[in-house]
C-alpha positions as CSV (number, residue, x, y, z in Angstrom):
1,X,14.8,10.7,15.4
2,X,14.2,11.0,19.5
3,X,14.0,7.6,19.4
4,X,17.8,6.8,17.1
5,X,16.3,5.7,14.0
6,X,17.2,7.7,11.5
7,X,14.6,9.3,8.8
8,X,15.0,9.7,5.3
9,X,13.4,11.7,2.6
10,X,12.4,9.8,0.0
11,X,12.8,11.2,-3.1
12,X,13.0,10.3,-7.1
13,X,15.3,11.7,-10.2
14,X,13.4,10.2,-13.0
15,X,9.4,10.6,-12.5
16,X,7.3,13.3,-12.3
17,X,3.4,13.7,-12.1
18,X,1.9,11.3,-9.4
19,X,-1.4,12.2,-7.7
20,X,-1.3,15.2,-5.7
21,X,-2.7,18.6,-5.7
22,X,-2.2,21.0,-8.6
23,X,-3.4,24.6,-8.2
24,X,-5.3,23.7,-5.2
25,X,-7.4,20.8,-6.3
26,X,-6.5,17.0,-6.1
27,X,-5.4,15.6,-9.1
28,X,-5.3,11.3,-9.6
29,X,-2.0,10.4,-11.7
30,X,-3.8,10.3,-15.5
31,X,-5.6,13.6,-14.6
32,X,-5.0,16.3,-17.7
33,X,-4.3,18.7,-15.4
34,X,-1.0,16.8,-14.6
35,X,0.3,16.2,-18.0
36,X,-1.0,19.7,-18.8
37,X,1.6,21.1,-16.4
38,X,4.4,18.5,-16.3
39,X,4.2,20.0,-20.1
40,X,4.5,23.4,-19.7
41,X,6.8,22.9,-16.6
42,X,9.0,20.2,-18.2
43,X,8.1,19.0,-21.7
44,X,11.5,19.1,-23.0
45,X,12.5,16.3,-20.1
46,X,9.8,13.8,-21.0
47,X,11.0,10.5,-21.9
48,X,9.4,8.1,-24.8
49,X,9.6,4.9,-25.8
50,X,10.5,3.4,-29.4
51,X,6.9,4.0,-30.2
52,X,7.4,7.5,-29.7
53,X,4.7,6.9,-26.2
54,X,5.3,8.9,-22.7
55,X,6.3,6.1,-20.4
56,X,3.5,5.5,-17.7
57,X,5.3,4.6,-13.8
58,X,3.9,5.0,-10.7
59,X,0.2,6.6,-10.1
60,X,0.5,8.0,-13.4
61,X,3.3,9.9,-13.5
62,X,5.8,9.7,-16.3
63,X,9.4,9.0,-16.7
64,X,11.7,12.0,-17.0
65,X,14.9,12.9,-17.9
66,X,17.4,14.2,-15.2
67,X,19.9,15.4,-18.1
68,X,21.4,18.6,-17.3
69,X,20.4,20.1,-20.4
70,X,16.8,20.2,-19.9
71,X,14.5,22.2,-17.3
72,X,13.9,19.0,-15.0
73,X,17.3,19.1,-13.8
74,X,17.3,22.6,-11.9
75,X,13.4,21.5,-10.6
76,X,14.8,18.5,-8.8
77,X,18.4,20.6,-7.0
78,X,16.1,23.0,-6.4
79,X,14.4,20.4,-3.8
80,X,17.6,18.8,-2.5
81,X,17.7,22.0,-1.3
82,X,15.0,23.0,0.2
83,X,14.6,19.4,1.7
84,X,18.4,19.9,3.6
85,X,17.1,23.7,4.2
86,X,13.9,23.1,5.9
87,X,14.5,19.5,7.4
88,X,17.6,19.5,8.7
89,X,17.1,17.0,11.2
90,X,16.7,14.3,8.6
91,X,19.9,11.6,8.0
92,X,19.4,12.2,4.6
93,X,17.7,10.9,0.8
94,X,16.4,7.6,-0.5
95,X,16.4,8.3,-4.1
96,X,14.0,5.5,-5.9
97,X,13.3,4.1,-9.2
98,X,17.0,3.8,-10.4
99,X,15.9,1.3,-12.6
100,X,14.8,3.7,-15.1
101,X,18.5,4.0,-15.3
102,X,18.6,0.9,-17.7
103,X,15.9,2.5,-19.9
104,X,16.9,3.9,-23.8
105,X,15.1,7.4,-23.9
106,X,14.0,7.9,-27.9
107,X,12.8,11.1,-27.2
108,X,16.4,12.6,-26.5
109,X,19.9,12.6,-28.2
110,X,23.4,12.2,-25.8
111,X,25.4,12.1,-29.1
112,X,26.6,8.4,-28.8
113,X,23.9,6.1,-28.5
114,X,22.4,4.6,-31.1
115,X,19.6,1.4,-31.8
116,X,19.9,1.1,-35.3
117,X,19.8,4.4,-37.0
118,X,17.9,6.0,-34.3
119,X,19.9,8.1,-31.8
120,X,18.8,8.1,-28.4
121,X,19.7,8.7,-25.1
122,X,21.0,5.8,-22.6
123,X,19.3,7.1,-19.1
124,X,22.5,5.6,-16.8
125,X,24.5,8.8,-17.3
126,X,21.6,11.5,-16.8
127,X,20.3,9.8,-13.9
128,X,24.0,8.8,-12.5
129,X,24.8,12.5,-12.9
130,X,21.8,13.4,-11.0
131,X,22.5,11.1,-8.0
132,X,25.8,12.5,-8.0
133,X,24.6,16.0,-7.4
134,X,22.4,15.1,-4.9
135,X,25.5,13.0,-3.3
136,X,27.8,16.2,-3.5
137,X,24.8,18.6,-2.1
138,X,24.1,15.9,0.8
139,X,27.5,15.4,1.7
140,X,28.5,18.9,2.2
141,X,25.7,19.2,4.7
142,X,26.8,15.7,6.7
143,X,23.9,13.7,4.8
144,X,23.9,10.3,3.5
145,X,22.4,9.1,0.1
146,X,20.8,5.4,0.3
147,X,19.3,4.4,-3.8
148,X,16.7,2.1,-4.6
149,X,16.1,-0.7,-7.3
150,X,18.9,-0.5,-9.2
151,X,20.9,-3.0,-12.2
152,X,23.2,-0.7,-13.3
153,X,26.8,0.8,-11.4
154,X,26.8,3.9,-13.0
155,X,25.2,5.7,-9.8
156,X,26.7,3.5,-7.3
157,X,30.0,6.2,-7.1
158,X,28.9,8.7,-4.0
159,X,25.9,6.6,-2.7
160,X,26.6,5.8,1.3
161,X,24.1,2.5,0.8
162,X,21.3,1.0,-1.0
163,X,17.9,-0.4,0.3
164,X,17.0,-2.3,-2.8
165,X,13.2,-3.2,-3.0
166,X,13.4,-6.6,-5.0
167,X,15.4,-8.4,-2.6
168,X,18.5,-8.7,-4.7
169,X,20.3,-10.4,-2.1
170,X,22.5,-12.5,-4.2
171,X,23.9,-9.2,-6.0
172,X,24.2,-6.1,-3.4
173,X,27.6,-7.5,-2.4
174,X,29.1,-7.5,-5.7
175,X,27.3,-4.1,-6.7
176,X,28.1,-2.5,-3.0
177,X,31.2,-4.1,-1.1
178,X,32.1,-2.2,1.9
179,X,29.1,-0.2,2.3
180,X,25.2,-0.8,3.8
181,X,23.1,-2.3,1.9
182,X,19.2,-3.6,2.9
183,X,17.1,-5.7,1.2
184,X,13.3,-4.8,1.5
185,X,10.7,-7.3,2.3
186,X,8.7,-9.5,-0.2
187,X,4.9,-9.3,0.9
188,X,5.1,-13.2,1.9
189,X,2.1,-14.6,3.4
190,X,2.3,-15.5,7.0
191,X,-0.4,-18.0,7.4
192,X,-0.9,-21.5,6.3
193,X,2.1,-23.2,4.2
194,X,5.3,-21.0,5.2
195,X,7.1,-22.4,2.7
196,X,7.7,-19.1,0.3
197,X,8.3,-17.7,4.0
198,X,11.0,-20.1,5.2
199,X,12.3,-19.7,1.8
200,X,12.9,-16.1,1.8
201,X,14.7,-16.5,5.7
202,X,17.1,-19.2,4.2
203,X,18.2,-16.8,1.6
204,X,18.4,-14.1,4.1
205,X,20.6,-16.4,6.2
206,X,22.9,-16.7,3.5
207,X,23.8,-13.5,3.3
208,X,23.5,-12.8,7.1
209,X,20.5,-10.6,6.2
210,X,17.9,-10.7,9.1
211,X,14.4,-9.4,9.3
212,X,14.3,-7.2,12.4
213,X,11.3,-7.3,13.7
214,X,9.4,-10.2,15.6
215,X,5.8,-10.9,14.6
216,X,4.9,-11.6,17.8
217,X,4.6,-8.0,19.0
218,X,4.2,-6.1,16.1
219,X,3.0,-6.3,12.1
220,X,5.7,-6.4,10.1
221,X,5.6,-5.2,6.2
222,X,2.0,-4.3,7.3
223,X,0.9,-7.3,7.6
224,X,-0.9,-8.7,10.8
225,X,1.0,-10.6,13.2
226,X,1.3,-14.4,12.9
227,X,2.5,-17.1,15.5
228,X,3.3,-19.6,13.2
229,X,5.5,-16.9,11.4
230,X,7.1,-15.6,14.3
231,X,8.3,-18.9,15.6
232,X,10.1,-19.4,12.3
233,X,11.5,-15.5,12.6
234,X,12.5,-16.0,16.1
235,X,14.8,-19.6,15.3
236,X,16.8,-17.9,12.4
């Protein structure tokens, strides 16, 4: 912040469990202790697959659902609000995992969707209603609300920009006109053939999206610096 860059929260809608410390003792992702109290906490929010399975994401953690109805929903305004309470210096949230938003929940019922005879519940309004909330919550306190890794509009309403982490270049200005959008960087390899490298920049260049950082004084996307790489970064 002293220096003008401005500092997000990252945050999620649609996962819950990761590795972290639960009663005071460090818990990895598939630990029993987690799905022992994402249970008692949550278990009517858990989201399964046709086989009736708790869907796995990151670390562990499981996909949940944001619906209104069920006790996730209050858990996650809850920490909008404490986040805007107790860091108010920050610009604001980057709300990952929207792609869960194209995911059929067989463990719910919305009352329209169907596959076959099986009602279900499509997870684009839940977790577009979610984002909206934390939109409406941000906004009132001058915050903006970047998403990440998203195919479907539904949650694109309130959002002030995306930072989408597949590099979905040849999309964000259909799914985002008028409003910032970022591309995050594929791991590329910055030695030998720079091909996949000089690939990526010609895309890049097409869209007038340009890395911002120089290899030749810094890493960038943690990788060490390269001089063949930078002399590339530094002609486009």
């Amino acid at each position: 912040n002293d220096h003008g860059i401005a500092v997000f929260a990252f945050f999620n809608v649609d996962e819950y469990g990761g590795p972290g410390s639960y009663g005071g003792l460090q818990q990895e992702g598939d630990s029993p202790v987690i799905d022992q109290d994402r249970h008692a906490k949550f278990g009517d929010a858990v989201v399964k697959d046709p086989n009736g399975k708790e869907i796995v994401a990151w670390k562990g953690d499981k996909v949940m659902d944001p619906d209104s109805r069920y006790a996730f929903y209050p858990y996650l305004m809850e920490q909008v609000r404490r986040h805007l309470t107790r860091l108010p210096g920050m610009y604001g949230f980057l709300i990952d995992r929207m792609d869960w938003a194209s995911t059929i929940d067989y463990a719910h019922d919305d009352g329209f969707t169907m596959v076959g005879d099986r009602a279900a519940e499509n997870m684009a309004m839940p977790i577009a209603a979610a984002v909206q909330e934390v939109c409406r919550l941000s906004h009132a306190e001058g915050k903006r609300v970047f998403i990440n890794q998203f195919y479907r509009i539904e949650m694109l309403r309130d959002v002030d920009g995306v930072g989408h982490e597949n590099d979905y270049l040849p999309a964000l200005g259909y799914l985002i006109p008028l409003r910032p959008a970022a591309a995050w960087n594929y791991r590329k390899p910055y030695h030998g053939d720079l091909l996949q490298f000089e690939a990526q920049l010609k895309r890049r260049l097409q869209f007038a999206l340009f890395p911002h950082m120089i290899a030749h004084e810094f890493p960038i996307s943690q990788q060490d610096p390269d001089g063949h790489a930078a002399d590339l970064l530094e002609i486009y």
